[in-house]
C-alpha positions as CSV (number, residue, x, y, z in Angstrom):
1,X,21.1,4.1,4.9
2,X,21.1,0.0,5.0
3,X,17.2,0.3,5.7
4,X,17.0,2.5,2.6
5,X,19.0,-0.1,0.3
6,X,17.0,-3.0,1.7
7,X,13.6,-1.1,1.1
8,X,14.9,-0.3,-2.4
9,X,15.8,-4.1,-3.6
10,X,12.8,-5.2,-2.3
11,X,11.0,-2.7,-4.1
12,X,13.3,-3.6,-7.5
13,X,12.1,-7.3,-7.0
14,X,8.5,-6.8,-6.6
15,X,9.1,-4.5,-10.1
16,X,10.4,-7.6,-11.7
17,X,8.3,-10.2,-10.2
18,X,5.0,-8.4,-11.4
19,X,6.2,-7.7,-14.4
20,X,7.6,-11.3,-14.8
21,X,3.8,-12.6,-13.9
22,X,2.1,-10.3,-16.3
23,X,4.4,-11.2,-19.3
24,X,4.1,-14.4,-18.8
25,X,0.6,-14.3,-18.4
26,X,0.1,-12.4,-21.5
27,X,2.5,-14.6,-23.4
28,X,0.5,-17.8,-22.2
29,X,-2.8,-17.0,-20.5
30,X,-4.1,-15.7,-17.2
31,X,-2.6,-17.7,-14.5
32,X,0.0,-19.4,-16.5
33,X,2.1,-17.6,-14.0
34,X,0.7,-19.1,-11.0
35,X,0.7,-22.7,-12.5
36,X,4.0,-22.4,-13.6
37,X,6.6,-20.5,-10.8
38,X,9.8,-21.8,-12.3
39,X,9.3,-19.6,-15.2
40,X,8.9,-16.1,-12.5
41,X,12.1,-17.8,-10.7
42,X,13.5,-18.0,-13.8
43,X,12.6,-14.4,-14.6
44,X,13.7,-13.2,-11.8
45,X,17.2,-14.5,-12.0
46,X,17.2,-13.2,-15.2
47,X,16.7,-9.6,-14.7
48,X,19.5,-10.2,-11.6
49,X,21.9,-11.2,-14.1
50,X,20.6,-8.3,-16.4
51,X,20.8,-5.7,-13.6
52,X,24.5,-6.9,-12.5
53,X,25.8,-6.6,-16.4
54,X,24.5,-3.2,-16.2
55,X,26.1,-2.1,-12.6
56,X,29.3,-4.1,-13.5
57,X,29.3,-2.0,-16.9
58,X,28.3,1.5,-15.6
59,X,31.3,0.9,-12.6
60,X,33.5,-0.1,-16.0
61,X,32.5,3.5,-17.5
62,X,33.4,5.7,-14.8
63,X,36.6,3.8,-13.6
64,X,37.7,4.7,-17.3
65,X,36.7,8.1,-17.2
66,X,38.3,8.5,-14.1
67,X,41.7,7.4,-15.8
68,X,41.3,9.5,-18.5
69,X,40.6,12.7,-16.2
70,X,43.6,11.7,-14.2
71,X,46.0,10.9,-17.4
72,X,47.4,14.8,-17.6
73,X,48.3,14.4,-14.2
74,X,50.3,11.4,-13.8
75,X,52.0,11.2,-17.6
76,X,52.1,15.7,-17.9
């Protein structure tokens, strides 16, 4: 499965990094983008930071629901 998690972030960034240059192209004109890659990078890093929040909360979520499924077991 590595090949299949590699082709999958790859595919994830090339989501982000179009939609990074057409917001920011729509925000500040056709090839504002282009002109300007510190904006994508920082769009980019953005939706990184964005995506790990999300993982770090959904792993949060089902480690407590875990807990609570197991609670009758180890307490009766």
């Amino acid at each position: 499965m590595p090949n299949q998690t590699k082709a999958d972030a790859l595919a994830t960034t090339q989501h982000y990094f179009t939609n990074a240059v057409g917001f920011i192209d729509e925000a500040f004109g056709e090839g504002y983008a282009a002109r300007h890659p510190e904006l994508i990078a920082a769009f980019l890093q953005t939706s990184a930071i964005e995506a790990a929040i999300g993982a770090g909360r959904q792993s949060s979520q089902e480690v407590c629901e875990t807990l609570l499924k197991l609670k009758p077991r180890f307490f009766g």
